[in-house]
Structures are given as C-alpha cells and as structure tokens.
py3Dmol code that shows the C-alpha trace and the ligand (Angstrom):
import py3Dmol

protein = """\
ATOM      1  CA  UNK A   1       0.000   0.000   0.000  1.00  0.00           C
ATOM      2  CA  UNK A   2       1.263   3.422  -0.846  1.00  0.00           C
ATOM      3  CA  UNK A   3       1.760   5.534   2.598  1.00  0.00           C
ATOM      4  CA  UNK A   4      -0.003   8.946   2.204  1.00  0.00           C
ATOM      5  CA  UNK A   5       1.729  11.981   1.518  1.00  0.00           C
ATOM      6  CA  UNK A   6       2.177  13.741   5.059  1.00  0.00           C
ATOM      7  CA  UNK A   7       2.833  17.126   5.882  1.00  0.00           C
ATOM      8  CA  UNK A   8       3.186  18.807   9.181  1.00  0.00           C
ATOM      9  CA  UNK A   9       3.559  22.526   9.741  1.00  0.00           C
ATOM     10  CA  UNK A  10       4.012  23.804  12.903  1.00  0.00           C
ATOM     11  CA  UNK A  11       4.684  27.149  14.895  1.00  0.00           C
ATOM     12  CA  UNK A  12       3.320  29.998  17.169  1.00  0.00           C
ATOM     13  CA  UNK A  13      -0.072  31.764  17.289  1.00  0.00           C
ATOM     14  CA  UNK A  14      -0.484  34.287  14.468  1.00  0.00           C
ATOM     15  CA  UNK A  15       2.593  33.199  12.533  1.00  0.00           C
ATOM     16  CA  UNK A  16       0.287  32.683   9.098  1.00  0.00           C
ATOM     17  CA  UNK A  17       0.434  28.761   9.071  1.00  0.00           C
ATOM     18  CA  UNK A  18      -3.308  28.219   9.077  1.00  0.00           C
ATOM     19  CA  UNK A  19      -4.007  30.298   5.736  1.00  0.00           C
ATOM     20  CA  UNK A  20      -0.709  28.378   3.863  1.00  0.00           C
ATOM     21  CA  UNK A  21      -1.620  24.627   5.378  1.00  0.00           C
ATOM     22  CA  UNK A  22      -4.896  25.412   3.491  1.00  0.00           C
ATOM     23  CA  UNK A  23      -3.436  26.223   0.223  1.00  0.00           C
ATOM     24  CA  UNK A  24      -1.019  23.751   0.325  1.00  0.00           C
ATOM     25  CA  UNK A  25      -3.492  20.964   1.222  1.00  0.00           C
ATOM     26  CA  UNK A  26      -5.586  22.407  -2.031  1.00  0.00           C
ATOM     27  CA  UNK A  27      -2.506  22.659  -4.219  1.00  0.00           C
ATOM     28  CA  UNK A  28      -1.636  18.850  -3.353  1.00  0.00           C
ATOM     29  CA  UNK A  29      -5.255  17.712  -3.467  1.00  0.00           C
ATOM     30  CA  UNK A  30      -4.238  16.886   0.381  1.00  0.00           C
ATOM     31  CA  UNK A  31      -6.962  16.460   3.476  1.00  0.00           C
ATOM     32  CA  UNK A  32      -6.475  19.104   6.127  1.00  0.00           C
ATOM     33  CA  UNK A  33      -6.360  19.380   9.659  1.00  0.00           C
ATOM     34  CA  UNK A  34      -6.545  22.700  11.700  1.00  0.00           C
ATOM     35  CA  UNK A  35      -5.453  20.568  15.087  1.00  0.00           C
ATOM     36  CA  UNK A  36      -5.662  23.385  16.979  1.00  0.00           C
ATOM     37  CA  UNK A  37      -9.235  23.510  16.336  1.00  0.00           C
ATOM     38  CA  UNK A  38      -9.386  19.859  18.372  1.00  0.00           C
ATOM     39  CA  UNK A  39      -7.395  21.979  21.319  1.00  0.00           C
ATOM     40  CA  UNK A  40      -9.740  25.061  20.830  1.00  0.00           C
ATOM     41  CA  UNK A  41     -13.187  22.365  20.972  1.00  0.00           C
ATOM     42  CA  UNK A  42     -11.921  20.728  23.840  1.00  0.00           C
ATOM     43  CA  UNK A  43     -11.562  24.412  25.589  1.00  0.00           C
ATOM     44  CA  UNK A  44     -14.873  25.457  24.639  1.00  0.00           C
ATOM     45  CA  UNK A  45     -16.825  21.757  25.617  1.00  0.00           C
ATOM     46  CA  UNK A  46     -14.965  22.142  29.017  1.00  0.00           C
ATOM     47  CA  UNK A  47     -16.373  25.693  29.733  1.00  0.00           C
ATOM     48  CA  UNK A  48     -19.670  24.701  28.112  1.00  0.00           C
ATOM     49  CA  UNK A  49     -20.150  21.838  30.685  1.00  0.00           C
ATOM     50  CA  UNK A  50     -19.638  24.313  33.098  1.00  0.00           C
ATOM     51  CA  UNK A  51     -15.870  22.900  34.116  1.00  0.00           C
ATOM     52  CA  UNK A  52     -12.372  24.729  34.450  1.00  0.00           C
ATOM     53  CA  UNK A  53     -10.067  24.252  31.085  1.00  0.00           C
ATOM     54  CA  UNK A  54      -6.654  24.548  33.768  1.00  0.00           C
ATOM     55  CA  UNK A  55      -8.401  21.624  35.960  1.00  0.00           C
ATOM     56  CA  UNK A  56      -6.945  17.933  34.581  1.00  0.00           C
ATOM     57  CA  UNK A  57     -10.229  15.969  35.926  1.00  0.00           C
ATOM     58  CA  UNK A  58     -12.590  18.368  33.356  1.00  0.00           C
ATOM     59  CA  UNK A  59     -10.485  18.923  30.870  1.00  0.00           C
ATOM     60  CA  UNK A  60      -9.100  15.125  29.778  1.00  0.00           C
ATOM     61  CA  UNK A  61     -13.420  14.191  30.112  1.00  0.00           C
ATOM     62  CA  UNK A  62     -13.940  16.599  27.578  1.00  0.00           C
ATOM     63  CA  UNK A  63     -10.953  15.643  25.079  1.00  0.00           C
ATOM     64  CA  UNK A  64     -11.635  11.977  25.892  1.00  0.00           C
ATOM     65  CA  UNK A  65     -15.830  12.693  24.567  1.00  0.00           C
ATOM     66  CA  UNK A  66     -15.141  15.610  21.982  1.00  0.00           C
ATOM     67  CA  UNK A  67     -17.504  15.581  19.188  1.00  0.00           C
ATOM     68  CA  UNK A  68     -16.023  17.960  16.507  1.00  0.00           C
ATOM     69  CA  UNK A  69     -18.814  18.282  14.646  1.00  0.00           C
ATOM     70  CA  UNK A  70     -20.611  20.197  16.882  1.00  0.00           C
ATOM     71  CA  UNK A  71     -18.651  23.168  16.758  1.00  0.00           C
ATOM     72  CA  UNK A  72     -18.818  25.805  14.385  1.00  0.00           C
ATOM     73  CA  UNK A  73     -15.759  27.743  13.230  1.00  0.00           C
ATOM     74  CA  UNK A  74     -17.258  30.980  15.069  1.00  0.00           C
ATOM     75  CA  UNK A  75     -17.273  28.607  18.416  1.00  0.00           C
ATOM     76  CA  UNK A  76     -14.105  27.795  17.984  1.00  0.00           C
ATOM     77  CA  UNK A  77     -11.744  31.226  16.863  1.00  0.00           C
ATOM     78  CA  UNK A  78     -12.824  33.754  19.552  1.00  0.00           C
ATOM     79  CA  UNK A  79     -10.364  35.108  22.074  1.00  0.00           C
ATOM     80  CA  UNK A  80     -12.142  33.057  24.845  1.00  0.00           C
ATOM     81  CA  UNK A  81     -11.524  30.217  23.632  1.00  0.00           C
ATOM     82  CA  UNK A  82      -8.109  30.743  22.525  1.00  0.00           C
ATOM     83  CA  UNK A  83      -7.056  30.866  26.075  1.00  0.00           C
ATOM     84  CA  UNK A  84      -8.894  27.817  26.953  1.00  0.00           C
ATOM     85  CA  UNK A  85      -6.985  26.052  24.297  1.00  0.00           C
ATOM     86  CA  UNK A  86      -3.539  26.970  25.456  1.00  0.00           C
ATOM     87  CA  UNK A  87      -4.943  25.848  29.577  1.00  0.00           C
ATOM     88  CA  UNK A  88      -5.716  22.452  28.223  1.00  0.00           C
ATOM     89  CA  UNK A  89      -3.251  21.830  25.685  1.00  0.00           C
ATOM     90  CA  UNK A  90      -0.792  21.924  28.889  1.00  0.00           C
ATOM     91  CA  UNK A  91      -2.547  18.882  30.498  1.00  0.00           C
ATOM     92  CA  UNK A  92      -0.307  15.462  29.139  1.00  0.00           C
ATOM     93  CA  UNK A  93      -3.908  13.579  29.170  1.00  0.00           C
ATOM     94  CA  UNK A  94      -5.616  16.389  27.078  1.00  0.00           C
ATOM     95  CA  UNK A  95      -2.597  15.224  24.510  1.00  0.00           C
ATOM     96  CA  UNK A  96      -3.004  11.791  24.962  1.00  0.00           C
ATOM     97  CA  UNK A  97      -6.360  12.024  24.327  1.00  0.00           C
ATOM     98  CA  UNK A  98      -6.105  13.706  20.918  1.00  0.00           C
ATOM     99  CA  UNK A  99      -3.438  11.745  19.502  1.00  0.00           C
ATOM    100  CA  UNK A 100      -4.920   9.227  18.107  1.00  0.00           C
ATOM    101  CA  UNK A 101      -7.339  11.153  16.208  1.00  0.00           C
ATOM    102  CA  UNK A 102      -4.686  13.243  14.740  1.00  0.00           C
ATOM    103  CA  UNK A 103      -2.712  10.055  13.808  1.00  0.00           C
ATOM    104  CA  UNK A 104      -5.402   8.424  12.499  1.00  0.00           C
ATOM    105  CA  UNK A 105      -6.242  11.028  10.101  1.00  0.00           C
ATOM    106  CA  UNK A 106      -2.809  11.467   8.767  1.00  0.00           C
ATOM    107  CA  UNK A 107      -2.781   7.829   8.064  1.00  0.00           C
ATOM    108  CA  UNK A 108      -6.097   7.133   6.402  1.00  0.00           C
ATOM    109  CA  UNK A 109      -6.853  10.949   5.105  1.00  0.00           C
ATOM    110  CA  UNK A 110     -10.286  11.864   4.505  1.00  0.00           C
ATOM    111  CA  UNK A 111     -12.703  12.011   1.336  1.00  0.00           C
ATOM    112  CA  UNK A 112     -10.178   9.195  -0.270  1.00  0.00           C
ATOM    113  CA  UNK A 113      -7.275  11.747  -0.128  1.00  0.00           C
ATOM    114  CA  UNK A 114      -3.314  10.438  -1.306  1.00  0.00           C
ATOM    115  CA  UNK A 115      -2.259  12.543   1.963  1.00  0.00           C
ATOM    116  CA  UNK A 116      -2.610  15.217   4.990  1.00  0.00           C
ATOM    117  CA  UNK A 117      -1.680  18.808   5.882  1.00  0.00           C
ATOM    118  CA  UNK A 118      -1.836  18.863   9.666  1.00  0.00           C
ATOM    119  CA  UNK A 119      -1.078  21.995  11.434  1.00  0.00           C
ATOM    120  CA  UNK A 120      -0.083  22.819  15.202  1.00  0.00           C
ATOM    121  CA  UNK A 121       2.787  23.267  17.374  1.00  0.00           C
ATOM    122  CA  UNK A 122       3.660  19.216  17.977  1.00  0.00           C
ATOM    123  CA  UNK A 123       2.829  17.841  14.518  1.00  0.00           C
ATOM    124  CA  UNK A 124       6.711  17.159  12.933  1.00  0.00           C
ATOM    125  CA  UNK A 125       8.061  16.534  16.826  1.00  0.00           C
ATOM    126  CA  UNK A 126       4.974  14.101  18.575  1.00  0.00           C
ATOM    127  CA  UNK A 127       2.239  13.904  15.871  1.00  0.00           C
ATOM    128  CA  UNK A 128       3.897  12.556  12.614  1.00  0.00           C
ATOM    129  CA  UNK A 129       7.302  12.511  13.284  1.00  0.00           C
ATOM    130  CA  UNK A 130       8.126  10.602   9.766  1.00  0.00           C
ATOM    131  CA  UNK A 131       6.169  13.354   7.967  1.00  0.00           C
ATOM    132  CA  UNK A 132       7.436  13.887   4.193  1.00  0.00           C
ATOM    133  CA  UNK A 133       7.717  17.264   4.918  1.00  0.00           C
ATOM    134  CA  UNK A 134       7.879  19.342   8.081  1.00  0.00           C
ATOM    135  CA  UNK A 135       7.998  23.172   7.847  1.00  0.00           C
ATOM    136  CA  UNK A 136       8.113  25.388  11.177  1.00  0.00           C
ATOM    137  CA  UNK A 137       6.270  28.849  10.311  1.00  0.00           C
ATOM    138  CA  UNK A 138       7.428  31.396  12.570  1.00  0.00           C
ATOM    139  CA  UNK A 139       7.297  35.595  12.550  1.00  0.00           C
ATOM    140  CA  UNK A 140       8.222  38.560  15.155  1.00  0.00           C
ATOM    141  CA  UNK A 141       5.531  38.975  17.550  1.00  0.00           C
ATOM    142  CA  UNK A 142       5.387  42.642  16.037  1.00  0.00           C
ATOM    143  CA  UNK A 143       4.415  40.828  13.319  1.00  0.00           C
ATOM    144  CA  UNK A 144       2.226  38.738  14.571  1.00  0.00           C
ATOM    145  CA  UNK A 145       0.501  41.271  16.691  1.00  0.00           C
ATOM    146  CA  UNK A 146      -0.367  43.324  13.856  1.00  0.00           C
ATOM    147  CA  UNK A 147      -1.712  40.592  12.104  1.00  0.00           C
ATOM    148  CA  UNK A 148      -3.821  39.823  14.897  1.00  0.00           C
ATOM    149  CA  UNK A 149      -4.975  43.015  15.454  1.00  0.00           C
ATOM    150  CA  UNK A 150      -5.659  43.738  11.563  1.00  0.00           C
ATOM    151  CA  UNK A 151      -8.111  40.139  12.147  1.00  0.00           C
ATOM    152  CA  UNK A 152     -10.022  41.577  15.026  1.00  0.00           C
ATOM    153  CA  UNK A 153     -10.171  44.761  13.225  1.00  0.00           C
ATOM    154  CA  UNK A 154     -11.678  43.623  10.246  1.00  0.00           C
ATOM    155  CA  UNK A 155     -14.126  41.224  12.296  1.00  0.00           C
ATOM    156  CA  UNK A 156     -15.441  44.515  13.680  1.00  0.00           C
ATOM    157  CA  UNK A 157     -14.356  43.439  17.280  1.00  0.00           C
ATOM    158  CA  UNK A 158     -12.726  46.027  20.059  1.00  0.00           C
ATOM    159  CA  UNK A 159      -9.846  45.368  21.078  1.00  0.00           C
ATOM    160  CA  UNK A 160      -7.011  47.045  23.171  1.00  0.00           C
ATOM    161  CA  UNK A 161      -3.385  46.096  21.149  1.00  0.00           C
ATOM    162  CA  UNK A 162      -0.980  46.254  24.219  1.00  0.00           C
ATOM    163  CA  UNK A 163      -3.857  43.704  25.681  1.00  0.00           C
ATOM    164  CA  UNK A 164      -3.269  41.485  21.974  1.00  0.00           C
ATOM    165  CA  UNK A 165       0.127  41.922  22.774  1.00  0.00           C
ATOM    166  CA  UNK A 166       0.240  40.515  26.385  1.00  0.00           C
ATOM    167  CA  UNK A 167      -1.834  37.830  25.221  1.00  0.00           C
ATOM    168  CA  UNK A 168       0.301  36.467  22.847  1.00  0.00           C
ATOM    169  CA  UNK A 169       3.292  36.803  24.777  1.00  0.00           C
ATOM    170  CA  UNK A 170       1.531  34.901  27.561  1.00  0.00           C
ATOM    171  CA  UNK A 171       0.884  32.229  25.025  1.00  0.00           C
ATOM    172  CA  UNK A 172       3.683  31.612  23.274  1.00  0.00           C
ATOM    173  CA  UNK A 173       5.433  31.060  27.151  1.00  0.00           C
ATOM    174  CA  UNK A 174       2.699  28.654  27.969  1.00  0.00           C
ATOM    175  CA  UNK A 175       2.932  26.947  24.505  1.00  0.00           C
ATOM    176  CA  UNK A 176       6.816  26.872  24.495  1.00  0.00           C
ATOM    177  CA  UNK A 177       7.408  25.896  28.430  1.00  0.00           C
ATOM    178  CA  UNK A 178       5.000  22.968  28.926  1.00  0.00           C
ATOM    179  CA  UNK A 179       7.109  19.572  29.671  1.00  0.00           C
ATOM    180  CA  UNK A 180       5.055  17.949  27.364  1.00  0.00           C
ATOM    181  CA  UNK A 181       5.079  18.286  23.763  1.00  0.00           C
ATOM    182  CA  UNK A 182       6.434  22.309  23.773  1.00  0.00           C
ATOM    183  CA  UNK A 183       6.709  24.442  20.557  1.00  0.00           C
ATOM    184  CA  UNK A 184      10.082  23.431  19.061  1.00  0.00           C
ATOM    185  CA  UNK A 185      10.791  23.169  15.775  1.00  0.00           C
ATOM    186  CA  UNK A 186      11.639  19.314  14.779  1.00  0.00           C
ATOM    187  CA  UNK A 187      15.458  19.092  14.082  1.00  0.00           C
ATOM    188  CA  UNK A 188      14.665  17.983  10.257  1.00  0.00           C
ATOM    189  CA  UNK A 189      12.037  20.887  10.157  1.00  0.00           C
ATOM    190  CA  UNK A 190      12.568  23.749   7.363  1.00  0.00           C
ATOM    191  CA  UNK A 191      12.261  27.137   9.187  1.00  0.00           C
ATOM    192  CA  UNK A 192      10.356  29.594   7.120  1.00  0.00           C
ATOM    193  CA  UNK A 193      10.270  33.480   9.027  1.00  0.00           C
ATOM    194  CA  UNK A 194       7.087  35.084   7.345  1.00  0.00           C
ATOM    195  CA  UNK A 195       8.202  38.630   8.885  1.00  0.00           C
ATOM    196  CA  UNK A 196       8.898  40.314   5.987  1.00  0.00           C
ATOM    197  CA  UNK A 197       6.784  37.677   3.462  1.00  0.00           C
ATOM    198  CA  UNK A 198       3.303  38.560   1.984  1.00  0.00           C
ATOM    199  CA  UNK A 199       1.096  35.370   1.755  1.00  0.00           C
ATOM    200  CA  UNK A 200       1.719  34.428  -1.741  1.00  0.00           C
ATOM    201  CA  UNK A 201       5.650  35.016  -1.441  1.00  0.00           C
ATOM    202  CA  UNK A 202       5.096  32.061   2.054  1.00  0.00           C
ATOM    203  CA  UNK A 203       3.272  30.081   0.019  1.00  0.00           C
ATOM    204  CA  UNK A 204       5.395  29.691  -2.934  1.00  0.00           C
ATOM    205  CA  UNK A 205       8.454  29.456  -0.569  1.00  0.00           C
ATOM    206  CA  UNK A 206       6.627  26.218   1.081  1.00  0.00           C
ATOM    207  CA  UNK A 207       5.600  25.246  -2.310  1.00  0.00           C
ATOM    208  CA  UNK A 208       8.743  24.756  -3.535  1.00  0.00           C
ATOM    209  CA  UNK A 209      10.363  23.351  -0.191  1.00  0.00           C
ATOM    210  CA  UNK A 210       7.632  20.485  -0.256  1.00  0.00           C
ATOM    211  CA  UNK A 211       8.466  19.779  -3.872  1.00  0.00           C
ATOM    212  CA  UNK A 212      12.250  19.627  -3.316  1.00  0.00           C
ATOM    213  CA  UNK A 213      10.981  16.758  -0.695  1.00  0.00           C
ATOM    214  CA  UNK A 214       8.451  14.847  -2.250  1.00  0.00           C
ATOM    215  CA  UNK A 215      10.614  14.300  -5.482  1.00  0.00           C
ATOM    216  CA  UNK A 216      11.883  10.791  -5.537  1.00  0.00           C
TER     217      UNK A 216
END
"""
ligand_1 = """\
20
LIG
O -3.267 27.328 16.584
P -4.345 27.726 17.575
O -4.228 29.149 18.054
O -5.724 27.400 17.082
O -4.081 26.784 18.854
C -4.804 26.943 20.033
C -4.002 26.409 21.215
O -3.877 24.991 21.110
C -2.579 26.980 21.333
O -2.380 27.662 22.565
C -1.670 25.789 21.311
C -2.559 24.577 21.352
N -2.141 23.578 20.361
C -1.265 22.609 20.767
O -0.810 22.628 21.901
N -0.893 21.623 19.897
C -1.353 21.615 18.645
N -0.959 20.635 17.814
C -2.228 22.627 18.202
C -2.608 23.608 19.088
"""
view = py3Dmol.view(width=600, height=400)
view.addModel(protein, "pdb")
view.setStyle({"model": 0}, {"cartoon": {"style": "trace"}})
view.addModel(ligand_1, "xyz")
view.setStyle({"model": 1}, {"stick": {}})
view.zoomTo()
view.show()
C-alpha cells in the first residue's frame, strides 16, 4: 500500500500557518487538519459543561468525549476560547487524548485523499514525526501582533493592542514551556520566518520546499 503523503507545519499563534496549510493541502489535493481547532473544541466543551479548562479531571473528560462536529468555526476562533486552548493543551492527558485522532487522520486521510496537511505546534516533533515534509512557520511577535490586530479589526471586534500583545506573549510562554510536547521546531524541520513575506511570497516558498521533498 502506498503511505499517504504527510505534511506537518508547525509554529506559534499568528505566525500565518493556518491560511498556507490550506493552500497547500488544495494545491496537493491533500486532506487538512486545523489541530488546533481539536485543542480550541476541547476548551470550549470544558467551559460549556460548566468545568475549568486549567483543571486535569474536566479537561481530559472533555478531550476523551469531543464531538467535533458540533462546533462551528465561530465557536471555535474567539479570544475566549483561545485561552482555553492553550490551559488544556498543557494537560499530558488532554494530549493523549487527541493523539490518536490526529494520527489516524494522517494515516487514512479523509474524502479518499493520497495525503494530509496537519497543522499545530507538535505535529513534525509528537504527531507525525516521519512526515514527508515538516515546515516550522514562525514571525516577530510585532508581526504577529499586527496581524492579529488587523483580524479583530476587520471582524469589527474592540480590542485594546498592548492587551493582543500581552496575550500572545503569555501564550507563546505557555505553549513553548509545557514539559510535554512544547513548541520546538523538529530538528529535520525547514524554518520559514514570514516577517517580511506577503502570503503568496510564504506560500510559494513552502511550495517549492515540499516539492524539493516529495521528489523521488
Ligand atoms: O493554533 P491555535 O491558536 O488554534 O491553537 C490553540 C491552542 O492549542 C494553542 O495555545 C496551542 C494549542 N495547540 C497545541 O498545543 N498543539 C497543537 N498541535 C495545536 C494547538
């Protein structure tokens, strides 16, 4: 059997890998998986059920019963439940949990797909670790900030920036310090800084990075 075509892309909030693991996954003809979104579901099912996303006991009983589908995207990208994502990612059985899921779907991809795109902060280092291709997006957190804030902005929402700011910086510590599975780039991982890159100029970077990997 032919193993599917896997690649991971990981990095910090903000950092633009959501917008290029969904063009890449459409260039390829490749399923896709926003993991964070698992992290973000499990946040908002923990607060729903009236629990504490920093307590272990609530948190791992809603990762271990998490029904996707019943989120919608708008459940799922606010603020709120940003931070509940980054206070349950840090609990080892939240992980656990949501491994196999994540696994699974790089091995048998959706929809009859040759291969994945799965995007996070763990996916070249715990996830898939014998990924084709692994690419770690970073950028400033200036530039991440403003990118943030230019999202919020255009969503019509109010926000404060030094408060985006503080907010990020709090979770890139939480996402980078946790003894389990921290944001590190996998030491076969391609580093691409997005800084000073517009989203086409990223994408065709990646582009051609995946192709120099995938040729046999
Ligand atoms: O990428 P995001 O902002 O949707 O992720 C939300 C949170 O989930 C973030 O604080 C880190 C965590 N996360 C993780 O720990 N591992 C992943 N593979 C994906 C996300």
């Amino acid at each position: 059997m032919i193993q599917p075509l896997v690649i991971a892309i990981d990095g910090p909030a903000a950092a633009g890998k959501g917008t290029l693991a969904r063009r890449l996954a459409a260039a390829f003809n490749l399923a896709y998986l926003d993991t964070g979104s698992l992290y973000r579901a499990t946040g908002v099912a923990t607060l729903r059920a009236g629990g504490n996303p920093a307590l272990e006991a609530d948190a791992v009983k809603s990762a271990q019963t998490l029904d996707i589908a019943s989120f919608s995207p708008s459940d799922l990208r606010t603020e709120q439940a940003g931070v509940a994502a980054s206070q349950v990612a840090f609990i080892p059985g939240v992980r656990a949990a949501l491994l196999d899921f994540q696994r699974n779907f790089a091995k048998q991809p959706p929809h009859g797909k040759s291969g994945a795109v799965l995007d996070g902060r763990d996916i070249g280092t715990v996830v898939c670790p014998d990924a084709a291709a692994k690419l770690f997006v970073t950028a400033s957190l200036e530039a991440r900030v403003q990118r943030r804030v230019k999202e919020l902005r255009d969503k019509g929402e109010t926000y404060i920036e030094a408060r985006v700011r503080a907010d990020m910086e709090a979770r890139d510590a939480r996402d980078k310090d946790r003894s389990v599975a921290p944001l590190v780039p996998a030491h076969d991982a391609w580093i691409l800084d997005t800084t000073a890159l517009s989203a086409d100029e990223a994408f065709a970077q990646a582009e051609a990075y995946i192709i120099s990997k995938v040729k046999r």
